[in-house]
N, C-alpha and C positions, 0 to 999 in steps of 0.2 A: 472512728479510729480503733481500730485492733490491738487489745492489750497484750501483750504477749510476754512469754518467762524463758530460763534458760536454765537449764534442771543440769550440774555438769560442764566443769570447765577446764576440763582436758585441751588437748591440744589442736581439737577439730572443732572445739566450741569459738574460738579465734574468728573461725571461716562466717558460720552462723552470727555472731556479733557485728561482724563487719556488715554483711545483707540486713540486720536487723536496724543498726543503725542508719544506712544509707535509702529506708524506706519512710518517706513522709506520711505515711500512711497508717504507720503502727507505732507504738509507745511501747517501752523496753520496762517492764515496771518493776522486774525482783529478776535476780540470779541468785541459785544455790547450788555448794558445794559443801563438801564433808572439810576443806582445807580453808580455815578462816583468811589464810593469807591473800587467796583469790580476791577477797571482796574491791581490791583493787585494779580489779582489771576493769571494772564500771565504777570509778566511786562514786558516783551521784546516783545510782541506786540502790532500793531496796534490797539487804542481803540476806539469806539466809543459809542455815547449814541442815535442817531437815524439808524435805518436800512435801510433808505432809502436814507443816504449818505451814508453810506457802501456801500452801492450795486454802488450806482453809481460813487465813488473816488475807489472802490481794482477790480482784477480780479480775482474774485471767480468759482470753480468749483462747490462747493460742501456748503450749507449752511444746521448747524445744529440748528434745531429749537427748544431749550427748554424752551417755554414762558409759562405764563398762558393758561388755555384753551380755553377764547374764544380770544385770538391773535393766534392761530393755525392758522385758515382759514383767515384773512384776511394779514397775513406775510407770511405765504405757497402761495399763492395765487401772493402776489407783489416779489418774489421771480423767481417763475415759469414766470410770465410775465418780468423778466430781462434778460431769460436765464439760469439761477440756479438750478443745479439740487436741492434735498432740503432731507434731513435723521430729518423725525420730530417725536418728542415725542408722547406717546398715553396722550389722545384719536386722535381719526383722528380730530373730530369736534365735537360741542357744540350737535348737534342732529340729528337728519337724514337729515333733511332741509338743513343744513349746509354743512352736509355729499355731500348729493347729487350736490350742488353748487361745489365740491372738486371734487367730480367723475365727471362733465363737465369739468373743468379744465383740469385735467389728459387726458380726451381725445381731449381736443383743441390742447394742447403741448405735442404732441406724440416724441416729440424727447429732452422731461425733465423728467425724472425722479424722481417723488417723494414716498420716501419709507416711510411706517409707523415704527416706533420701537415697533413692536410685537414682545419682544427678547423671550419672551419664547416658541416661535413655535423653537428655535433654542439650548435650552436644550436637552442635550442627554435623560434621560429622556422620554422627550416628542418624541421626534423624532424616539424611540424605541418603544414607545407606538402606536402612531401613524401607523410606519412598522407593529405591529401587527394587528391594526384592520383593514390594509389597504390589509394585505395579504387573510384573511377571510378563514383564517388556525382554527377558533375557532368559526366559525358559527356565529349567529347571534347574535347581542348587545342585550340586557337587557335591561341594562339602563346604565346611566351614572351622577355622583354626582362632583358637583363642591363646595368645600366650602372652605372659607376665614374670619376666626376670630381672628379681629386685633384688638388693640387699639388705639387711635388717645388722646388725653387730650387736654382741651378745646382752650391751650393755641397756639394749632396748627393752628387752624381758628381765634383765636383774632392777632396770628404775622404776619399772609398772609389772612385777610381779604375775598379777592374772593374764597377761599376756600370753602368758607360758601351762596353760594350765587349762583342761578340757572342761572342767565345772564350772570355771568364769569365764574361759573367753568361745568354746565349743570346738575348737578347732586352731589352726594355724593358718597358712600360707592364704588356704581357701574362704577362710568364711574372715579372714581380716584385710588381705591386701587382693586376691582375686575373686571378690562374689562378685563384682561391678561385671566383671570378664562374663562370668558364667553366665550370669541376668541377660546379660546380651546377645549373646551366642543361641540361648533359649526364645528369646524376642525374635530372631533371625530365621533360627532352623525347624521353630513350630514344637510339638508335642513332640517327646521323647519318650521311644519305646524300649532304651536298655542302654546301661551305664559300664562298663568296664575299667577300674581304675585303680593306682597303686598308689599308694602314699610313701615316703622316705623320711630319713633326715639324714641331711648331707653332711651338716656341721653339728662340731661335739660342743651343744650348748645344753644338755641334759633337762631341753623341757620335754613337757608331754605331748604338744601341737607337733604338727607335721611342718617341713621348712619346705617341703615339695610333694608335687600331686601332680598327677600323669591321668589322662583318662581318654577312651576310644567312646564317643557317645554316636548310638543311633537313632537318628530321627522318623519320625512315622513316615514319611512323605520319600523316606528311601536316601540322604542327605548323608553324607558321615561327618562327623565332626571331630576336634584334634583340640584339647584341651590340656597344657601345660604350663606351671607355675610353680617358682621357687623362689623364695628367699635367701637362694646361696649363691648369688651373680657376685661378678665382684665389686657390680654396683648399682643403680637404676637406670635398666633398658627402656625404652620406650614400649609403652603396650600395643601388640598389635593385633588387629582382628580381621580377619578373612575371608570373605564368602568367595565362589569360584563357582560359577555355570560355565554350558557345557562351551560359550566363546569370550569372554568374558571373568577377568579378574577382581577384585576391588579389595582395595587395603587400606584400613587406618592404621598410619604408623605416623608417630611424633605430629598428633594432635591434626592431622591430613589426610581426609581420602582421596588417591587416585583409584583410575583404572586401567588396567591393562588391555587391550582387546587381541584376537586368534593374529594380528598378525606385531604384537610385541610392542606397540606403539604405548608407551604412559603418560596419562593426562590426571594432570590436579584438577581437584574436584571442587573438592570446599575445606577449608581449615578452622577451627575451632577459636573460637575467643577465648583470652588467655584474662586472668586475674593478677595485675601486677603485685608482687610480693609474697604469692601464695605458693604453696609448694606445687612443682609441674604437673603432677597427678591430678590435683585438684580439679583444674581449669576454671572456667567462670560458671558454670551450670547449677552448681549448690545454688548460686542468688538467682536464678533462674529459676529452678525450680522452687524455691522457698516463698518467691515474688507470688508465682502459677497460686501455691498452694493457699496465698492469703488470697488471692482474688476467687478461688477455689467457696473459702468459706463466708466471705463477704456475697457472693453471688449462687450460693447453696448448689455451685457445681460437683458432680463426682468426676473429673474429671482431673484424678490423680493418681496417685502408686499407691494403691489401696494394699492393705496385707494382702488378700488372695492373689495380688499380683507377684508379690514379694517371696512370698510361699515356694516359687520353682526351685529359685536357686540353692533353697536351706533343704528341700528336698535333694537336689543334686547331689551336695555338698555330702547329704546320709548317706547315699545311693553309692558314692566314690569311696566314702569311707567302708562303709560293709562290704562293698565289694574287694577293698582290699585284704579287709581280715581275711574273708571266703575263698578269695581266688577265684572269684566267678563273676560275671555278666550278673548285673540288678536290673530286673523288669522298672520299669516307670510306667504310669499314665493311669487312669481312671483316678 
């Protein structure tokens, strides 16, 4: 049986507790937070408020890391250097600098496992979509549209502070409510050879993250892709995602892909499992892939969202934002 921790008890650590408990197969032995009032959310277990007596008083297999963004890397990090394998929340890291200090790690401790929670590579959905353009039954991509129009109110950044703020959280719109998008769109359209994109804020909430992010991405294989994401809807749209060959449509929108074919006909494809009580974003894939990744290290599979996989999108996320300072097109690739 799988001993496992839970480092962070924000409001996505909920999701993770819930798979954590609903598995016969692992034992839930400590949670820590810096807020003693949490220890309630497990009272029957071990609490703690530093991670680095956890690690060093329980025997942990398996630690889930839902902190702020910039405690990713350096708790991924004192984790992996304990022996811990580590299941951590997106993003991977604050920026590719960071990223890249994460992908040395992973391959210093080739016998720890650290998985990123990219649940929605693990939507049926996606993973249908995917099987299509992976079979190349429909020729050549077109392009491919990634859009994300959410609403966030101001009072979401005045409760959680770093939210708002490029040194703790790296970013806004992009690297908190649409990397999922990006990760995807990258999985879909292959290497990317150049990024064009502008960043905004729509609304006068006076942080330092972006509330929107616009971006023209070109793929090597000749593909264009339409990337779009704000936090200033006047509420939460459904995410939709796009690929288009040259007869042939296909869209995930409100948790369903159809496809359209050259002569206008739309067919539902497959619809996603949904997680009753969890927020709609969510969906059910977190316990999906969380499941994956215990079986992952009970069976000494790699055979997960390893950092260097995770690594595109925090590259994207630089590429868009430099590009916006510049006013210019950012190379990608090698």
């Amino acid at each position: 049986m799988l001993k496992v921790a839970v480092i962070g008890l924000g409001d996505v650590s909920a999701i993770h507790l819930t798979a954590i408990q609903a598995n016969s197969n692992v034992e839930l032995v400590a949670i820590c937070d810096i807020d003693e009032t949490r220890k309630s959310m497990v009272p029957q277990t071990k609490f703690y408020t530093d991670y680095n007596e956890m690690l060093d008083n329980e025997a942990i297999d398996c630690v889930h890391i839902c902190l702020p963004h910039y405690l990713h890397y350096p708790v991924t990090r004192a984790c992996v250097e304990k022996g811990v394998h580590v299941f951590q929340e997106k993003p991977l890291a604050l920026n590719e600098e960071e990223g890249l200090a994460l992908l040395k790690i992973e391959e210093e401790h080739k016998d720890i496992k650290i998985c990123l929670c990219m649940q929605n590579r693990f939507n049926e959905s996606f993973e249908k979509l995917q099987e299509i353009v992976n079979s190349g039954q429909n020729g050549k991509i077109i392009g491919i549209k990634g859009l994300v129009t959410w609403f966030r109110p101001k009072d979401y950044y005045k409760l959680k502070p770093w939210r708002g703020t490029m040194a703790e959280a790296g970013g806004g719109v992009m690297i908190n409510q649409s990397i999922h998008t990006l990760d995807l769109m990258q999985l879909l359209g292959g290497p990317i050879k150049g990024i064009r994109g502008s960043l905004d804020n729509l609304l006068d909430y006076g942080i330092e993250v972006e509330d929107t992010a616009t971006a023209h991405i070109k793929f090597e294989n000749g593909a264009k892709g339409l990337f779009f994401a704000t936090n200033s809807n006047f509420g939460n749209s459904s995410v939709e995602l796009q690929v288009v060959f040259e007869n042939e449509k296909f869209t995930i929108k409100d948790s369903t892909l159809t496809r359209v074919n050259e002569n206008g006909k739309k067919e539902k494809m497959v619809e996603d499992a949904k997680l009753p009580g969890a927020k709609f974003y969510y969906g059910a894939s977190h316990m999906r892939l969380i499941n994956h990744f215990y079986s992952c290290i009970e069976s000494d599979s790699q055979d997960y969202v390893h950092v260097k996989d995770a690594l595109t999108s925090i590259q994207m996320i630089d590429a868009i934002r430099k590009s916006s300072e510049l006013k210019t097109e950012m190379k990608m690739g090698g």
